[in-house]
Every structure is written in C-alpha cells, then in structure tokens.
N, C-alpha and C positions, 0 to 999 in steps of 0.2 A: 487615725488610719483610714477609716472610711468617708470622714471630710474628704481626704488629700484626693483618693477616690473618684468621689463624685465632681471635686473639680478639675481631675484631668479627666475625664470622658469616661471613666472604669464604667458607667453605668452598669453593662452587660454582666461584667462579675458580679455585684453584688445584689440582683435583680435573682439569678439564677439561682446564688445563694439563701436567697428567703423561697425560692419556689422549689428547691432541692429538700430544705424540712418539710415541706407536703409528700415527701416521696411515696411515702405507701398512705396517702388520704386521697384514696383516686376520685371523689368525687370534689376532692380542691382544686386537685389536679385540670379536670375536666372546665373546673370555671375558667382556671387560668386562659386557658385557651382565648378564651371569649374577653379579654379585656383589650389588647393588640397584638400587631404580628412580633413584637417582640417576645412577649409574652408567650405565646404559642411557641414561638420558634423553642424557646427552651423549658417546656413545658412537655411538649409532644415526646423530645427523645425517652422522659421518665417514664411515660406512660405506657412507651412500648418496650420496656427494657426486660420485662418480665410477665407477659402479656394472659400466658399460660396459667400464672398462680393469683390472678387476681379473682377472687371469692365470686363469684355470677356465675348464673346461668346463660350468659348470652353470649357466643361463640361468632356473633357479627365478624369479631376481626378476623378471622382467618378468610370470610369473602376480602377483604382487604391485601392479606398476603397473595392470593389468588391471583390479583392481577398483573404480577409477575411472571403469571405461568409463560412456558412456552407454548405456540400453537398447537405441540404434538401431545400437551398432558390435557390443554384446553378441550382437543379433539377426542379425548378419552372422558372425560367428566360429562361431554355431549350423550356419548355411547352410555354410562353408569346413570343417564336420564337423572342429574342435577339440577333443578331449577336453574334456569339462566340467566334470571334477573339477578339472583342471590351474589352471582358477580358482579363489584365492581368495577366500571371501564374506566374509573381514570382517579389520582390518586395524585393529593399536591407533596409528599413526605416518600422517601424511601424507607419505607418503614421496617424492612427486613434487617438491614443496615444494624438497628437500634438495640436491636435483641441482646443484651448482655446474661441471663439465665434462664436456665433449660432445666425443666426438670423433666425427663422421658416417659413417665408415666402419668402426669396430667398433660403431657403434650399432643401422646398419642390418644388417652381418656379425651379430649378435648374434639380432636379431629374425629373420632368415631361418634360425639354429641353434634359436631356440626354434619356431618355425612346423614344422623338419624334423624335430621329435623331436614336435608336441602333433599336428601334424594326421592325423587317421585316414584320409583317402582320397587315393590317390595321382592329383594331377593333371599335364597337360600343362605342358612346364616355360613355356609363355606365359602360361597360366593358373596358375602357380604362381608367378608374377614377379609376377603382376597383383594377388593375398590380399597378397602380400609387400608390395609397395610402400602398398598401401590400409592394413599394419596400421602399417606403417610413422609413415605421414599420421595414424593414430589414435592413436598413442603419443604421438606429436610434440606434439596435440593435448592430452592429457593433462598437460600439461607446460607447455601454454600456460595452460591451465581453473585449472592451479592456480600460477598468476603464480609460476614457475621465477623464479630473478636466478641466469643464467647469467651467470660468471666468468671460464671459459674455452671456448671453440670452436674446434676444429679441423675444418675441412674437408679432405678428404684423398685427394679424389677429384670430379673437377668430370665430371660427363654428365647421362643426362636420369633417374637415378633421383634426383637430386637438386631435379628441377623442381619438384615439388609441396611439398616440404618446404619451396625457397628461398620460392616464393609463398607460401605459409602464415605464414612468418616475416615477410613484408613484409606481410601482410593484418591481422598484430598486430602491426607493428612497436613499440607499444611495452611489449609484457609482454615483450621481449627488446632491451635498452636501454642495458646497463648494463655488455657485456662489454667486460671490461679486457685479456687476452690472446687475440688470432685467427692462428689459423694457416692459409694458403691454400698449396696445394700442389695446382700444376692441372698436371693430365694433359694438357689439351685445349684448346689455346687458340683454338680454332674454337666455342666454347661461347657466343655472343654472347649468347644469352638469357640464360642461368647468368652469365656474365661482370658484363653490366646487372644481374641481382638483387643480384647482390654487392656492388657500387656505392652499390646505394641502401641494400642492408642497413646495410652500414661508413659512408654518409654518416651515418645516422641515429645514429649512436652519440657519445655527445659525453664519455667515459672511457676512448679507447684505452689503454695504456699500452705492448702489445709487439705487435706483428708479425711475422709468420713468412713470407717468401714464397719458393715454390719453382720450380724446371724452367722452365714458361711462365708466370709469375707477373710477371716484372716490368716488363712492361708492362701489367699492371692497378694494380700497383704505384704507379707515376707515374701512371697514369690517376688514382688515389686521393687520391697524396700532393697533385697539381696541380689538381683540380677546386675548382670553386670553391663547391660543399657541402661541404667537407670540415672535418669542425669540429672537428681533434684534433691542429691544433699545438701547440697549448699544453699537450698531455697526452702527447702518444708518446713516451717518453722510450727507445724501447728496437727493432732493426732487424736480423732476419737474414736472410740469405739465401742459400739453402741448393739446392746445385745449378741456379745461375741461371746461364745465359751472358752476358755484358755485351756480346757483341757489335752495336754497330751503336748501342745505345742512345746517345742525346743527353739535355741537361737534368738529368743527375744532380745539379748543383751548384743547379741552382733548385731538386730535388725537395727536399736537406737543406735547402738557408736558408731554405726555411718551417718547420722543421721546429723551433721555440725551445727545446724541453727535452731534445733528442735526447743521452743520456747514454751508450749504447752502439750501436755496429755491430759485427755479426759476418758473417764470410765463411768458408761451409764450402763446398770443394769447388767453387768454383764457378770460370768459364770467362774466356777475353778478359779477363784481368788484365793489359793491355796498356795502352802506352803514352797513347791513346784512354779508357780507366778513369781511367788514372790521371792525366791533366792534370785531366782533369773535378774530380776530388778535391781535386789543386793549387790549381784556382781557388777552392775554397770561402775566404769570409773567415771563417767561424767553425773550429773547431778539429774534427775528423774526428776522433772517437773509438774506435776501430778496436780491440777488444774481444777479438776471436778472428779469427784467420785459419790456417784449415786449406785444405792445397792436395792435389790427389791425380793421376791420371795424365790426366784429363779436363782439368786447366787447364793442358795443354802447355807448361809451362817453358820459354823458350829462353833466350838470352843477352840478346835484344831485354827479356822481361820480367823480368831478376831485376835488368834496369837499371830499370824503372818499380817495381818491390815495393820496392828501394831507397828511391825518392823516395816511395814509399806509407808506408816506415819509417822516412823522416828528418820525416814529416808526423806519424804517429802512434803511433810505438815508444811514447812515452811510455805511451801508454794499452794496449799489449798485453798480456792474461792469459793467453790461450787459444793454444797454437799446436803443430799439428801435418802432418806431410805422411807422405803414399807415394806417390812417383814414380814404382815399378817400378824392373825391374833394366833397363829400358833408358833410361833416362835418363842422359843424360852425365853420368860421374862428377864432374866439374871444377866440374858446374852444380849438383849436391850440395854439393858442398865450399862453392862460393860458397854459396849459401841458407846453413848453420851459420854461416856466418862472417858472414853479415850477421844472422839471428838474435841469435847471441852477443851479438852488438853494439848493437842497439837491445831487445833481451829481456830487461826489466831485472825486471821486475813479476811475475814467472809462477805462474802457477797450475795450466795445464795444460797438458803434455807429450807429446805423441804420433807417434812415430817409427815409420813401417813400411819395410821393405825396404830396410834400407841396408847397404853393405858395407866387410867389416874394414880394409879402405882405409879411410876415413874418421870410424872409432872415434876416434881421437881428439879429431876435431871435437866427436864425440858425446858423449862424454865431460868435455869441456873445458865443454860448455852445459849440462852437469847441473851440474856442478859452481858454475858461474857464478850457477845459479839457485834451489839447495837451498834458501837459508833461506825463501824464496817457494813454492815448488813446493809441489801440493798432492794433484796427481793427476798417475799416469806411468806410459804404456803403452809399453809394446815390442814389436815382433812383424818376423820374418823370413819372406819366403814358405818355406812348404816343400817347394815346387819348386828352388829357389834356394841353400838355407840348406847351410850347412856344419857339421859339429860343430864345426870350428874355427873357425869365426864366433860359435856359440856361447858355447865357451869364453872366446876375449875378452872377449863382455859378460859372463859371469857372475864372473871372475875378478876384473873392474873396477869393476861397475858398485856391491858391497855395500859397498866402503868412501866410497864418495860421496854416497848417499844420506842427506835429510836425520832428522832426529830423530821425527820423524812424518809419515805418507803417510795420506791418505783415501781413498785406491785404488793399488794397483800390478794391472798386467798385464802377465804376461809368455809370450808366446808364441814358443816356441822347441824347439829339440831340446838338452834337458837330460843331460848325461852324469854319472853322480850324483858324481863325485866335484867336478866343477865345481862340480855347485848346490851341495855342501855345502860351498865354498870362499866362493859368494855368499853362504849363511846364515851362514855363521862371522862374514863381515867386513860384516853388518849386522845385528849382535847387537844391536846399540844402536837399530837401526828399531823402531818402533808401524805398524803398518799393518793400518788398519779393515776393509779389505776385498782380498782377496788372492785374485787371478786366474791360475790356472797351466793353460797348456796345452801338454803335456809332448807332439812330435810323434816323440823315440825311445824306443825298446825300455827305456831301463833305467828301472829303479822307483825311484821317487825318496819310496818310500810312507815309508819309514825315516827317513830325511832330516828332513821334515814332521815328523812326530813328535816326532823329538827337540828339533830346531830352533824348533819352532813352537808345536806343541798342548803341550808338557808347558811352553814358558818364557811360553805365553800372551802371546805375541806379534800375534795375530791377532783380531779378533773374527768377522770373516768369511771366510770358505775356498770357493772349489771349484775343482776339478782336474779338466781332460779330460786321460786319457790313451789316446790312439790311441782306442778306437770306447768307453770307459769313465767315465763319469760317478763321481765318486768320494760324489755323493749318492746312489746308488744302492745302495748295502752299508750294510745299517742298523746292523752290528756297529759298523763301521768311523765311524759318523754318532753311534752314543752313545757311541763314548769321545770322540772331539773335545769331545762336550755336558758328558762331565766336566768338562773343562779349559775351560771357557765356552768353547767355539769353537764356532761355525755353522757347519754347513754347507750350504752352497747348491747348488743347480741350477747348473751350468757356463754353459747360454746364460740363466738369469734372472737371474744377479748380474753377467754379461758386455751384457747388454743394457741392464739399469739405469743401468750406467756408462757405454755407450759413446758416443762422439761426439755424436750426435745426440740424446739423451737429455738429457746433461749440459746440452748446449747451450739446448734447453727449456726447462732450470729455472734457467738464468741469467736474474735480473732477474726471475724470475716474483712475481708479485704477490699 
C-alpha cells in the first residue's frame, strides 16, 4: 500500500503521516520545519493546533497572533505602552487558522504572562485586570476574523472574566459550530449568567461527541442533556464526570435514554455513589456502559455503597476498562478487601489499574487482580502514602509484583520506598517486561541509580524514564541523561511524564476525537 503510494505521487500523505506521530514532541516538531518547505508546510499546522498547552515559559507566539490585529486594538496596545518591537510585522502562515484546542484558562493564564513580561508601565492591579481582559476579547477575536473550527474547548473555570469572551462566542455563534470535545469544570454554580451562555453555546452545536463535566456541573449537565434545544443525541457518544457529587440529583435515567449513541461513561472520583445513583442506573433500559470508575476518599465508601457498586457491576462489569481507587488508611480494611474482591470479579477487560494506599494485609487481593488481568492491562500505577508506608509493605510489592506482570506495559508507576535489594528482586523477575514509559519515585535513602542501569538502560527495557528521588529529579544530571540517550532511553521530567499519564489526563484522551 505504501509502494503503490509513493509511486503515484501520494508523497504528501505519507510524509505527513510520520510527522503527525511527532505530534506532541514539539521539539521534533520544530526540526521539522528546518528540513524543506514541504516539510514545514505540514509541520507548522501541528505546532499551532494547541499553542496554549504546550509546557514553556515563552509566550513569543501570541506576538505572532498579534499581527492580525486590527489598527483600532493595535492603537490601544500603543496607549497600555506594550513594547512595540514585541510585534511581529509580517508572518509567512495564517496561523490563527490552525487553532484546533482551547483550553480558557491557560489561554487567558497565558495572555496575562505575555502582557507581564511586553508591558512597559506598571499599572494598578484593576486597571491591569482591565488591558488583560480587553486583550484577552481581542485575541479571541482574532480567532473569530479568521473562521478558527475549534475541535476542542475546555472551560476550566466559570466567573466573570469569562463574560465577554462567552458573549462574543454567542454574538458569532456560528464561526464556533463544530466543536466535537467540551469540557466544563465550574467552580461556581452561582454563575447564572455564564451558566445561560453555556447553554446556548452547547445547544448550538449539532457535533458533540464527548463531554466533560466537573465539581458543580452536573446540574447544567441535565440542564443540557434535557432541554429541548439540545441537538446532540444522536452524536454524544462519550460522558465523564469528574469530581461530581450525585447527591440529591433525580432524572438521571431520562438524562441517558435520550442519549442514543452514548458508547462510554466514566466516573472519576466522584460522590453519593449510593444506593439513590445507583437504582437510577438500574432503571435504565438501555445498557450503562460504564468505562472507568475511579473512587477516592471524597466518595465515602461504606458497606451501604459497595452493596450499590455491586449492582452498578453486575449492570456494567462488562464494559469496565479503567479502574482505580485510594481510600486512605482510614478506610475499613474489610471494605477494601470487599471492593478487590468485587473488582476481581466483574474486571475482566482492563486497561487501567490504579491502586493507592493499601495495606500488606490485603496484598494478596492485590496481587490476585493483577494477575487476573495481565493479558488486558495496559497501564499500572501504584503508590503507598509515605506517611503510612512501610519498607516492609514495600518489599511485598516488589518481591511479587515482577513476576506477574504482563509482556508489555504502556506505563508503570511506582511510588514507593525502594530498598535496592528489593527493586533489584522486582527488576530480575520482570526481565521479560517492555515498558514505554517508567515512572519511579523512590521516597528512601537507598540509590537504586545502579539497579536502573543495569536492569534497564543497558537491556533497553524502557523507552521512557524518570525518577524522583527524595528532593532529585534524575533529568537534572545531563551526564547521567546522555548515557541513558546511548541506550535509546529518554529521559523525562518526573512531574511531565507523571502528569501526561495520570488519571485525569489519560482519562481526557479516552474516546478523544
């Protein structure tokens, strides 16, 4: 197929193709550029698709967006005494164009870092709230002027520095038409104004595909999914919700059965997973596709709810990928043991794995569920408070944990107090692991640098590495960072390859479009 390809002219497709897996390696991205204008040409639109979330300090590109202003906001940046070099005059790329995700609150975060570093005269922080938000409205604008087809939106903070932006978006509702993932995470559910623009923003969109709602969101939620604007049954195929309480709420079983293509639900963290939740789900006639469920000390476990998570996993075991909890150490042991043991039992599909705070009492449960669910598993964190933790709770996992794992892992984390003769008892007896990206955060004294080495970087076991030990990033030693680069081993940032992967992240790009 890629012969036939190359010898009718396809070059462009499959150029784009190999420069498309660089997509979030922005400093590959960057070389790209520099080989030809082919090259560049399809290179550049990646690099501006999401310009906002890329990890820097350097807010250069928005001089870039800049040179789109009009004369009348160019004449105001004069007046707010902006550096005038900081703009660029002239620009070979429409780069507004390119913008495929928004996330609102590093966007505006953003614009307020580049306003702190371009503006020459120090104003009152009212009157510096006030340039902020105004450049804010003119960026946004910018974005409008050159018909953006926003892909993804995340709102990620609902008050009143969102006012003018939300109006603006309804004053064009339709050069912003088309987005297929939103994410709402509201702070403030006193926001009636913000609340209403959000409404009519999401009725107007007739391409949902995923939703995200958080904390106070889910009664706009059902406000959304139950109105009768609402014109994305037949497209949402996709539902999380992500520190939500269910308490009190009604109508959840009407909000899903309009819902006709609904293919996943996930539940991170969230509250009143009770009895009350869960009849509502009972009564659905359609099948409750229950995707992820991650539990943590906010959804109060007791004996009352691991009898309703039961009849939630005799409803939707079938369809669970995703599952993890941390209860604390004060959570009744008995009501740990139950949760594994109902796990075990309907966790047949798994993908991802995430256990915090559990104690060597219950290892074997732990144990017994990995083991149950290797050939599946695909992602698998561990971590012990280190208030709590034991060396000898350690030693357990590590002594057990490397001959069970399976033949390939797409992430391991392991957060623990490492005693090296232990790890090096877990490296032995997972000689036979591939693991892409390998998370270690080592919280005792002994150096386990030896170990890595031998085990790891010389059998090229890893393609990914980083290691926190006690206050030490192990990307920080550039000695130490080009011999791993001999043995093709990366190594990362401890909290940038811990953040990529974790819960909430992962969770994100489940189902993303």
């Amino acid at each position: 197929m890629s012969c036939s390809k190359i010898f009718s002219g396809d070059l462009p497709e499959l150029t784009y193709g190999v420069i498309k897996y660089f997509q979030n390696d922005f400093s590959t991205l960057h070389s790209c550029i520099l080989v030809n204008r082919l090259w560049c040409r399809l290179a550049i639109p990646l690099l501006w698709e999401n310009p906002f979330s890329i990890p820097t300090m350097n807010y250069n590109f928005i001089d870039i967006y800049f040179h789109n202003l009009n004369d009348e906001f160019k004449t105001k940046l004069n007046e707010y005494k902006v550096i005038k070099n900081s703009l660029t005059s002239n620009t070979l790329f429409n780069y507004p164009m390119y913008l495929k995700y928004l996330n609102m609150l590093k966007f505006i975060s953003s614009v307020k870092s580049w306003l702190s570093t371009n503006v020459k005269t120090s104003y009152s922080e009212s009157r510096f709230h006030s340039i902020w938000i105004d450049t804010c409205v003119s960026l946004f604008k910018i974005f409008i002027e050159n018909e953006v087809n926003l892909h993804t939106l995340e709102i990620e903070m609902l008050n009143t520095y969102l006012d003018n932006i939300t109006e603006l978006i309804l004053e064009n509702i339709n050069s912003i038409h088309n987005i297929k993932n939103l994410d709402l995470i509201i702070l403030n559910s006193n926001e009636n104004m913000l609340n209403n623009h959000i409404l009519q923003m999401v009725n107007s969109q007739n391409n949902l595909k995923r939703m995200l709602f958080s904390t106070n969101g889910l009664r706009l939620c059902q406000s959304l999914l139950l109105s009768k604007d609402y014109n994305c049954s037949n497209t949402l195929n996709t539902i999380i919700f992500y520190y939500v309480d269910f308490k009190g709420i009604i109508n959840l079983d009407k909000t899903f059965e309009q819902l006709n293509v609904l293919e996943s639900v996930h539940i991170i963290n969230c509250s009143s997973l009770n009895a009350g939740f869960t009849q509502q789900i009972m009564n659905l006639t359609k099948p409750f596709k229950l995707k992820s469920l991650f539990i943590n000390k906010i959804s109060q476990i007791d004996s009352l709810q691991i009898d309703s998570l039961q009849l939630l996993l005799q409803k939707s075991g079938d369809y669970l990928e995703n599952f993890g909890y941390d209860l604390g150490y004060n959570c009744d042991l008995s009501l740990k043991q139950q949760l594994l043991e109902l796990i075990t039992k309907y966790y047949k599909n798994a993908k991802f794995l995430c256990l915090f705070s559990f104690e060597s009492q219950i290892s074997f449960e732990i144990f017994n569920l990995v083991e149950n669910i290797k050939q599946s598993l695909n992602y698998l964190s561990i971590g012990l408070s280190k208030l709590s933790l034991t060396v000898g709770d350690t030693a357990i996992i590590l002594q057990n944990l490397g001959q069970i794992l399976p033949a390939k892992l797409e992430f391991l984390s392991l957060s623990l107090f490492f005693r090296e003769n232990d790890f090096r008892v877990f490296l032995e007896n997972s000689q036979n692991t591939f693991i892409n990206k390998l998370i270690i955060m080592q919280h005792y004294s002994d150096n386990i640098t030896y170990c890595m080495k031998e085990f790891i970087m010389k059998k090229k076991r890893v393609k990914y590495l980083a290691i926190r030990h006690l206050n030490c990033d192990l990307s920080d030693f550039k000695d130490e960072v080009s011999e791993y680069k001999l043995h093709n081993v990366v190594v990362r940032n401890f909290h940038d390859l811990y953040l990529s992967c974790n819960i909430y992240s992962l969770i994100k790009k489940i189902d993303y479009l």
